[in-house]
N, C-alpha and C positions, 0 to 999 in steps of 0.2 A: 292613527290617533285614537286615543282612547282607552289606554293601558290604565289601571286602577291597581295599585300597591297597597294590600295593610299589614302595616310592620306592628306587633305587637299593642294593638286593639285592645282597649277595656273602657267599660263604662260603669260606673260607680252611681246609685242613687242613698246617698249618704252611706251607710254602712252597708247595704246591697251591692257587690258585685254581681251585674247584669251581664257584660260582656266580661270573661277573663284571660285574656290571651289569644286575640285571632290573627292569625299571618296569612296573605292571602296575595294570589298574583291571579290577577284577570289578565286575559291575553287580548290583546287589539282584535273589534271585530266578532269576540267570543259570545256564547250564550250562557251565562252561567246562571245557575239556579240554588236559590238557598233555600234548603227545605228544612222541614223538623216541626216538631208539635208545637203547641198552644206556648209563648215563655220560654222560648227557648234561647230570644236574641236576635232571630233572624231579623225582622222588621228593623228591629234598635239597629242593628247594623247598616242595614239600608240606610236611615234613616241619618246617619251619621257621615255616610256619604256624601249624602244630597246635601249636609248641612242645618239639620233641621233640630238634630241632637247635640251637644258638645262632646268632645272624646276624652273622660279623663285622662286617657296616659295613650303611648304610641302615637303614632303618624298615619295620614290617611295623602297617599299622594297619587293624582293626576297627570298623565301622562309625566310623571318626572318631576311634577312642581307641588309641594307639601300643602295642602288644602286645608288643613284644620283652623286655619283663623282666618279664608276666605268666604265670603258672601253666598249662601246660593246661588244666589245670579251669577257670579264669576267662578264658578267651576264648573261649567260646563257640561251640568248635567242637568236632564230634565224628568221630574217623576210623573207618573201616572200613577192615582189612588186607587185605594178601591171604591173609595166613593161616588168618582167621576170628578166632585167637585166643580158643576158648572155652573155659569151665572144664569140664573134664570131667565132676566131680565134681556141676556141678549140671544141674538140668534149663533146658531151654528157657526159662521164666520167670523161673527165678532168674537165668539167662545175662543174661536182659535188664532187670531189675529190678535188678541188682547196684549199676550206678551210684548209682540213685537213692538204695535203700540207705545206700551210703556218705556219701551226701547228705543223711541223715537225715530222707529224705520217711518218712511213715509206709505203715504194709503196705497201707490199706486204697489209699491212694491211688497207691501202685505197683500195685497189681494192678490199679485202674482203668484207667493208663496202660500197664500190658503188653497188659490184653485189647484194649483198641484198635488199638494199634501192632498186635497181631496179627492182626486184623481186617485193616488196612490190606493186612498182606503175605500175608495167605489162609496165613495157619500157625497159626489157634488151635487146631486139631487137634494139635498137634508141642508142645504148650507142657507135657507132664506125661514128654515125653522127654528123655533123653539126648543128647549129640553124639551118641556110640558108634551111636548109635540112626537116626543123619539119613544123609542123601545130602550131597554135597560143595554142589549148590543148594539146599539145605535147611538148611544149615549156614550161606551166604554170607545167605541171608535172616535167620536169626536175629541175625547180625553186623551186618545194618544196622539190622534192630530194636532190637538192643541201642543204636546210634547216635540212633533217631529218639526213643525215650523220655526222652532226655533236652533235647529242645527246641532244639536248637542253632539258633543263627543261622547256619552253614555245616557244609555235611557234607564232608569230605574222604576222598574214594575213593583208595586206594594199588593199581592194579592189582586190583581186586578177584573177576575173574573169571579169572585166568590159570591158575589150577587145577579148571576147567570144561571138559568133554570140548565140541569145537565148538556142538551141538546145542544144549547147555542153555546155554551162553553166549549162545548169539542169544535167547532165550527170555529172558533174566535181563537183557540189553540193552534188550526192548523193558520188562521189567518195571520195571526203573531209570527209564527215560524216560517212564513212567507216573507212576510214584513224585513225579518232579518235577515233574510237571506238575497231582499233587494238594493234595502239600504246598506247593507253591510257595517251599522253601525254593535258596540260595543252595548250589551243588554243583561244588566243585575234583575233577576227576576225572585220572588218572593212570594212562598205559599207552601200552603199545610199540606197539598195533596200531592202524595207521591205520583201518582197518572199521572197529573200537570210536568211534576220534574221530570218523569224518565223521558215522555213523549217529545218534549221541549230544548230540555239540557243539551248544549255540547260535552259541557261536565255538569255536576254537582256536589255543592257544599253543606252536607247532614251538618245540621246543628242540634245541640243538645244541652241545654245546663249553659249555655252561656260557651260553649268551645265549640270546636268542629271536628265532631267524630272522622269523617273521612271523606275527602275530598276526590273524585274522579268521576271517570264516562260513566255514563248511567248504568250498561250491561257490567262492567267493572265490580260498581259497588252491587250488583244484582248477584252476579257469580261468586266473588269475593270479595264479602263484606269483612270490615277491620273488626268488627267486633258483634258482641249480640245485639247493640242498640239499632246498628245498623242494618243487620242481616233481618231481625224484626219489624223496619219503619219504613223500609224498602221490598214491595212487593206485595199485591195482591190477587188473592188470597193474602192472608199472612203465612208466615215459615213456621213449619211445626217445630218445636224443641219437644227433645226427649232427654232427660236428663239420665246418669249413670245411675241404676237400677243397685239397688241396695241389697246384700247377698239373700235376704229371706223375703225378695222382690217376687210378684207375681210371675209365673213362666211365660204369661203372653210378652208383658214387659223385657224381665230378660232375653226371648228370642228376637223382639224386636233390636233389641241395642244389638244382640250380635249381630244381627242379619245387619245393622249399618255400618258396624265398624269392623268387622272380619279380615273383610276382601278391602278394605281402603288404609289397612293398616291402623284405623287410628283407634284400636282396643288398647291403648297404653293405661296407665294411671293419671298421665298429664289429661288425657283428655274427661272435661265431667259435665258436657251437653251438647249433642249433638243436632245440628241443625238438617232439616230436610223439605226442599219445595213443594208445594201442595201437588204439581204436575208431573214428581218425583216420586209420586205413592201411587202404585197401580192398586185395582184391585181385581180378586180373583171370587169364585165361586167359595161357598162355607165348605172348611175340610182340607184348602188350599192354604198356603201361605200362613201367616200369623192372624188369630182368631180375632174377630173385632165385629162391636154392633155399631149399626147406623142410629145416630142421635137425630138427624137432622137432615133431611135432602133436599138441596136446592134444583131447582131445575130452571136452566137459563134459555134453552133453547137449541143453542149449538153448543153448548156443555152446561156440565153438571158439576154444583160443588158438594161433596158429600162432607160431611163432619160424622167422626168416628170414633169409637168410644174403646181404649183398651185397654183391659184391665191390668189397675199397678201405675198405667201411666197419667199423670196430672192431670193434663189439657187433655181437652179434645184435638185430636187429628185432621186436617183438613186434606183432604182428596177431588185436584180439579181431573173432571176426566169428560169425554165423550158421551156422544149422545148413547152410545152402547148401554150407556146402566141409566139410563132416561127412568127405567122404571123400579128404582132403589127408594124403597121408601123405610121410615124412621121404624125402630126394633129389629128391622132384616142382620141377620150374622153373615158376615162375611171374611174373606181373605183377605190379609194384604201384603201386596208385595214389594219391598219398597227400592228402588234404586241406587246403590250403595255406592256406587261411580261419582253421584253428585252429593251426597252427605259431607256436610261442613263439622270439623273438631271444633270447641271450643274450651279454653282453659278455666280454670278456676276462677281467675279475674273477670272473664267474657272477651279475652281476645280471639281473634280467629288462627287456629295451630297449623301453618305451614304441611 
C-alpha cells in the first residue's frame, strides 16, 4: 500500500500557472525526492497531496482511489514540516499521541503506539519533555513521530531539515533513510538541496518552472542529465559548460572544445555546449595540456576545489582534484586536461544529444 498517481497535475493561482502538467507514478514503499530551486512547484505539489492545496485540473490518486476532494485526514497521508509545528504546551507524547486522540483511539492504545514509535526514533527518553526542552534534531524527531503513529500509507517530508545546523542534518539523513528502510513505508520527500536528494533518493523528480525536467535514480540523472537544467542543478561542484567557440575564438578556448568533442564524436554542428564534471578536469603542470590560470583555490582537506580561468571561455572552470595540488594557489598558470570519455553534447534547445 501506498502507490500515489498524478495524472496530469496543475495548479492555477488566478492567472498564475504554478503547477503545469505533472504525471507522476510513485511506487509502493519507494523514496522519492522532489528537488529544484526556490518556485519551482515542488512543495505546492506536496502540498496537494497531503490536501492542503486544491488541484486545479488532473487527479491525484491513492493507492487506486482519486483523492482530490478527500479530507487530509482520509488520505492517508501524514506530513512532517519544516517547521516541526509542536504544541508547546504539551509534552513529547502528548505531541505525538495528539492525532490519534482526536481519532478517538483510546489512551491505553496511544500510549502503546507512542512508546514504540519512540522506540523506533531512540527518543523514549524525551517523551515526559517539553519542546522548550529539545534541540532543533530533537524536535524534527518528535515531528516525524508524531507522523509515523498514525500509520500512514505515505509520509510526506516538506524540507524537513532545513533548519538543522550542517552536522546534524547528515546524522538525521542517514537516520531518515534508516527509518525507511524499517518501516518500509511510501516517502514524498521535498527540498532545495541536491546532497539531500542524491544521498536519500531511490529516484528523483527535478522540478522546474512548475514541470519536471527529469525524473530517475540519482546516479542516472548525475551521468545523464535530460537536459542543461538538469546536468547544472545536479551536482556538486557544479558542471562546467563550455559553449561552441566562435571561429575568431581564443586558441585556449578552441583547443579546449576540441580536446572535448574530438574523441567523443560530438564536434558536429548539432552540438553548441558542452558539459563536463568538475572531477572530470585534471590538471597538469604550465606547458602541458590546455593553458589556464587559477582564480580561486579551495582547499578542503582531502580535496581541492580549484576554479579556473580560460581564456575565450565565459565561466570559470571548476577542478575537484586531490590533495596532490593542495598547494595551487590563485594567479598560478596551469594545464588542463580534461577527460573526453565523460563530456556531455547539448543541443541548441539544452537537451542532452544521445
Amino acid at each position: 500500500m501506498g502507490q500515489v498517481s498524478l495524472r496530469g497535475i496543475r495548479k492555477s493561482y488566478g492567472k498564475v500557472d504554478v503547477i503545469k502538467g505533472v504525471d507522476l507514478e510513485v511506487k509502493e514503499g519507494e523514496f522519492l525526492v522532489f528537488v529544484g530551486p526556490s518556485g519551482c512547484g515542488k512543495s505546492t505539489t506536496l502540498r496537494m497531496i497531503a490536501g492542503l492545496e486544491s488541484v486545479t485540473a488532473g487527479d491525484i490518486l491513492i493507492d487506486g482511489v482519486r483523492a482530490n476532494d478527500l479530507r487530509p485526514a482520509d488520505r492517508g497521508a501524514a506530513m512532517v514540516f519544516q517547521s516541526y509545528a509542536l504544541y508547546p504546551h504539551m509534552t513529547v507524547a502528548e505531541n505525538m499521541g495528539f492525532a490519534l486522540k482526536m481519532a478517538g483511539v483510546g489512551r491505553a492504545q496511544r500510549d502503546e503506539q507512542v512508546a514504540r514509535t519512540a522506540e523506533i526514533l531512540r527518543i523514549t527518553d524525551l517523551l515526559a519533555r517539553f519542546p522548550k526542552e529539545l534541540s532543533g534534531g530533537q524536535r524534527q524527531r518528535v515531528a516525524i513521530g508524531r507522523a509515523i503513529v498514525r500509520k500512514p500509507k505515505v509520509f510526506l517530508f516538506d524540507e524537513p531539515l532545513s533548519n538543522l545546523d550542517a552536522a546534524l542534518r547528515v546524522n538525521m539523513r542517514i537516520e531518515l533513510s534508516r527509518l525507511h528502510k524499517e518501516l518500509g513505508t511510501t516517502m514524498i520527500y521535498v527540498t532545495h538541496d541536491q546532497v539531500e536528494a542524491m544521498t536519500m533518493g531511490d529516484r528523483i523528480a527535478v522540478f522546474n518552472k512548475g514541470i519536471v525536467e527529469q525524473l530517475g535514480a540519482p546516479l542516472e540523472l548525475y551521468n545523464r542529465p535530460a537536459n542543461v537544467f538538469v546536468a547544472g542543478f545536479i551536482g556538486a561542484p557544479r558542471i562546467n559548460f563550455i559553449e561552441r567557440p566562435a571561429a575568431a575564438a581564443a586558441a585556449a578556448h578552441q583547443a579546449l572544445w576540441a580536446a572535448l568533442t574530438a574523441s567523443s564524436g560530438q564536434g558536429g554542428s548539432q552540438v553548441h555546449k558542452v558539459g563536463l564534471r568538475p572531477e572530470h578536469l585534471r590538471l597538469a603542470p604550465a606547458g602541458q595540456g590546455i593553458p589556464a590560470r587559477v582564480e580561486l583555490a579551495e582547499h578542503l582537506g582531502d580535496s581541492s576545489i580549484i576554479h579556473l580561468r580560460v581564456d575565450g571561455v565565459a565561466e570559470l572552470l571548476n577542478a575537484k582534484v586531490g590533495t596532490e595540488h593542495n598547494h595551487c594557489e590563485a594567479g598560478q598558470q596551469l594545464g588542463l586536461l580534461p577527460d573526453a570519455a565523460w563530456a556531455l553534447g547539448f543541443d541548441a534547445a539544452g537537451g542532452l544529444l544521445s
